[in-house]
DOZA-280611 format. One record per residue: x, y, z of N, C-alpha, C, O in turn; residue in one letter. Coordinates in steps of 0.2 Angstrom, whole numbers, plus 5000, padded with zeros to 4 digits. Atoms other than C-alpha are relative to their C-alpha. Layout:
XYZXYZXYZXYZa/...
This chain:
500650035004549755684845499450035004499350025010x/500749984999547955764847499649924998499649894993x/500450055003546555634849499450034997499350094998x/500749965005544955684838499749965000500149915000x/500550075000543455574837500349954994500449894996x/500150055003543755504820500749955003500649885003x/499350024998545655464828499849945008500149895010x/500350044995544455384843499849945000499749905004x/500450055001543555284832500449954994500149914990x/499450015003545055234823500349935005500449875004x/499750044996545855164838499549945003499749885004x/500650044998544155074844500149964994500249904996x/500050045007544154994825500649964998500649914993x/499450045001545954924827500349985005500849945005x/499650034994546454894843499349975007499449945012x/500350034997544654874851499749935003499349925007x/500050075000544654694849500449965006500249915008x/499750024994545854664862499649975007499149995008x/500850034993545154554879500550095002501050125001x/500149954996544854694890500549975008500349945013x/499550024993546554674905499549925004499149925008x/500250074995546054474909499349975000499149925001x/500950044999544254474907499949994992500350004988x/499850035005543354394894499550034993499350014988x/500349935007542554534884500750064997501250075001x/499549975001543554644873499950085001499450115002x/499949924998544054824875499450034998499150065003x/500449955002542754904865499349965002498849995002x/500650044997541454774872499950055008499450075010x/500249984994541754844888499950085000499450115003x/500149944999542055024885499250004995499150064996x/500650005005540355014872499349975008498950015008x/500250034993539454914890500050075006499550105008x/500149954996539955044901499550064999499050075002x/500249955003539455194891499149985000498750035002x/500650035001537855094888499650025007499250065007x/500449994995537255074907500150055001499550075003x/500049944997537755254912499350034993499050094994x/500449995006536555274895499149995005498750045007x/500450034995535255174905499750055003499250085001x/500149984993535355244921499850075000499850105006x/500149925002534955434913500450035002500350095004x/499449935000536555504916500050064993499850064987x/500049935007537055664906500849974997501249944999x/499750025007538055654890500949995002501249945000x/499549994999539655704899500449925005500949895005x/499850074996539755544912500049934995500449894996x/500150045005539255434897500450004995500649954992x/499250015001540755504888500649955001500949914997x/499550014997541855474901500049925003500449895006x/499950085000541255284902500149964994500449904995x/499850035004541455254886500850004999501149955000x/499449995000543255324884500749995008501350005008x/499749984998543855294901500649975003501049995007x/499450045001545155154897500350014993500849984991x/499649985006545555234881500849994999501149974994x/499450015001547255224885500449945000501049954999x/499950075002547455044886500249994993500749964991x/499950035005547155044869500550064993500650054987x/499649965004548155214865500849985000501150004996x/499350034997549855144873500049915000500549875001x/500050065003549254984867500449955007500949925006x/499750024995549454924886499549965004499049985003x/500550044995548454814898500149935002500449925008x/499850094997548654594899500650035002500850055008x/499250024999550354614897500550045006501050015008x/499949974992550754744912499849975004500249965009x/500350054996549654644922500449955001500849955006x/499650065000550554474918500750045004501149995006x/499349974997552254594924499950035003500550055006x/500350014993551454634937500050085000499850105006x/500049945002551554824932499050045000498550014999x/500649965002550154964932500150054995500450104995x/499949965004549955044919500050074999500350114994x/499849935000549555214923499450024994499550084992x/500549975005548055224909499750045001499650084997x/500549944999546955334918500150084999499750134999x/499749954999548355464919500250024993499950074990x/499949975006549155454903499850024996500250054992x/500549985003547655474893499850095002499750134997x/500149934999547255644901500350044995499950074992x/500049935005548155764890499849994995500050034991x/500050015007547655694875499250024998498950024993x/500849974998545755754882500050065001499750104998x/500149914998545955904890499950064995499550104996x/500149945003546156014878499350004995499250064992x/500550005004544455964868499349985004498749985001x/500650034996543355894882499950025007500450025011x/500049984992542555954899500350005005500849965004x/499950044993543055934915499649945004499749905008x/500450064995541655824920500049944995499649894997x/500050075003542055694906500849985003500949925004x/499250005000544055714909500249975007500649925008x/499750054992544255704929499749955001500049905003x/500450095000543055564930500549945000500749915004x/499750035004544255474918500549995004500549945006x/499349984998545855524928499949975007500449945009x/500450034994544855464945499649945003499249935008x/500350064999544255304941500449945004500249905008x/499750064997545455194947500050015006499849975010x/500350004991545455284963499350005002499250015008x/500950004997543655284965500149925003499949905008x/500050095000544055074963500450015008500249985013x/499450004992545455114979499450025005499449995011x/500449974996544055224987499449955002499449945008x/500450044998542655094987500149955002499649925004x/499550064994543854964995499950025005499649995009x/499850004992544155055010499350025003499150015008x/500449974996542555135012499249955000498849965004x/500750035000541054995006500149935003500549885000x/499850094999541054835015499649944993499049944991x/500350065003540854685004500450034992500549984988x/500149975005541154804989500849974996500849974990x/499450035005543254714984499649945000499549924995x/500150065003542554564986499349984994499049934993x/500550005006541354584972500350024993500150014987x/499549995006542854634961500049944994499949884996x/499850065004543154514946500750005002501050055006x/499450054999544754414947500650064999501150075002x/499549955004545654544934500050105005500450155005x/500149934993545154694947500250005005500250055009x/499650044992545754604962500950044997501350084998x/499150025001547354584954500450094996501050114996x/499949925000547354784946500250035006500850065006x/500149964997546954844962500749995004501050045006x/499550024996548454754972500750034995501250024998x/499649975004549454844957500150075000500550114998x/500049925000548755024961500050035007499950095008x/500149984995548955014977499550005005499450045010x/500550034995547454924985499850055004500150105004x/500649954998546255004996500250065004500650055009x/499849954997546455185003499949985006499649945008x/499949994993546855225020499250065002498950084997x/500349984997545755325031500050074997499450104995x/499949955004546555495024499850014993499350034991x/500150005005546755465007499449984996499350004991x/500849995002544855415006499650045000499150054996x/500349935000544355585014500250044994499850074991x/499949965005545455655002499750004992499550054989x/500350015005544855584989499150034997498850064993x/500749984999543055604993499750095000499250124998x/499949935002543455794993499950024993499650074991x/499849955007543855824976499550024997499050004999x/500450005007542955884961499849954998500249904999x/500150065003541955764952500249955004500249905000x/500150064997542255624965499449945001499349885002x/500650024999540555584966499949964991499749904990x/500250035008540455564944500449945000500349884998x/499550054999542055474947499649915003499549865000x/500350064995541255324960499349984994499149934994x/500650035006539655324945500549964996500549904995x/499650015007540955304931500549915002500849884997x/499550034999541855174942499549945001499849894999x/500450045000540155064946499749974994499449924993x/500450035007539755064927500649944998500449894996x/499650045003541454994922499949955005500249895002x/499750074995541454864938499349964995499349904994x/500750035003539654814929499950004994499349994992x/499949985007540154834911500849944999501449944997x/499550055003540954644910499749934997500049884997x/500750025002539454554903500149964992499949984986x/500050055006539954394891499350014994498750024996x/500549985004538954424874499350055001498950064997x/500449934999537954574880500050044994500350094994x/500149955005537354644865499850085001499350095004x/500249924998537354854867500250024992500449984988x/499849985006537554964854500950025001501250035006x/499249995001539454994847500350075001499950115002x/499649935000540555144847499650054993499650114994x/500349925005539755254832499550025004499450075006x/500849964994538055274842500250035006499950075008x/499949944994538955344857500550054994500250104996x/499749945003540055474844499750055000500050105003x/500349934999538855594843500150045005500350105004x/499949964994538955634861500550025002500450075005x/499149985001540955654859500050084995500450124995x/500149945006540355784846499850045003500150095004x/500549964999539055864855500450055007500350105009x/499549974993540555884869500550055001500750085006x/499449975003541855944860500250064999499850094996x/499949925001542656124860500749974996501349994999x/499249995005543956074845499950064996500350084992x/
């Protein structure tokens, strides 16, 4: 399966409704929220992208409460990846694929920063492997994109904002357009 905008906003219009893993806005609320403050904050088109899209897979695998309650991780960040690649940068793409670890990276590395977690990200991250080690935070911190990543990962921990009116998913599409090498 190739995903294509309309096929993006397809699944935002039918599956975005879902509570977003636990908390108490729905998928497209929160991906619509993210995308929003990186809008804000004058990021470029590609980080705003990849705030918008960067739990797509939740709602592509039609996965999120119900692994949680099973105590399972779902692996969203991961398995969404090829379904991107082949039509979207690298600086929208690794982002996406680096967000949860950026959530492990800023455990081990910011004091105070899990305890600020919501409830439903507490109980993720003890699912993904809770906060990196000493290593694995170096390593991390090397990569590519680590840095857009740890942006992309501050928008969503700040992207859970009961009735938060933002604009909805067709006003970020353009940018998905403007990204696109289909």
């Amino acid at each position: 399966m190739s995903l294509t905008i309309p096929t993006i906003a397809s699944l935002f219009a039918s599956h975005g409704s879902q509570l977003y893993g636990g908390e108490a806005i729905s998928q497209a609320e929160h991906a619509c929220q993210a995308a929003w403050l990186a809008e804000q904050a004058g990021e470029d088109d590609a980080l705003i992208a990849a705030c918008l899209l960067h739990d797509l897979g939740h709602l592509l695998f039609e996965q999120g409460e119900q692994d949680l309650a099973q105590g399972k991780d779902d692996l969203h960040q991961y398995r969404l990846l090829p379904f991107l690649r082949h039509w979207l940068p690298d600086e929208v793409v690794v982002p996406i694929g680096l967000h949860v670890d950026a959530k492990r990276y800023l455990c081990a590395t910011e004091p105070g920063y899990q305890d600020r977690l919501s409830e439903a990200s507490s109980l993720s991250l003890a699912l993904q492997g809770g906060a990196m080690d000493v290593g694995a935070a170096a390593r991390f911190a090397a990569q590519p994109h680590a840095g857009r990543a740890i942006a992309l990962r501050r928008y969503d921990d700040a992207a859970k904002r009961v009735g938060w009116v933002v604009p909805d998913i067709d006003y970020f599409l353009p940018r998905l357009a403007a990204l696109a090498s289909e």
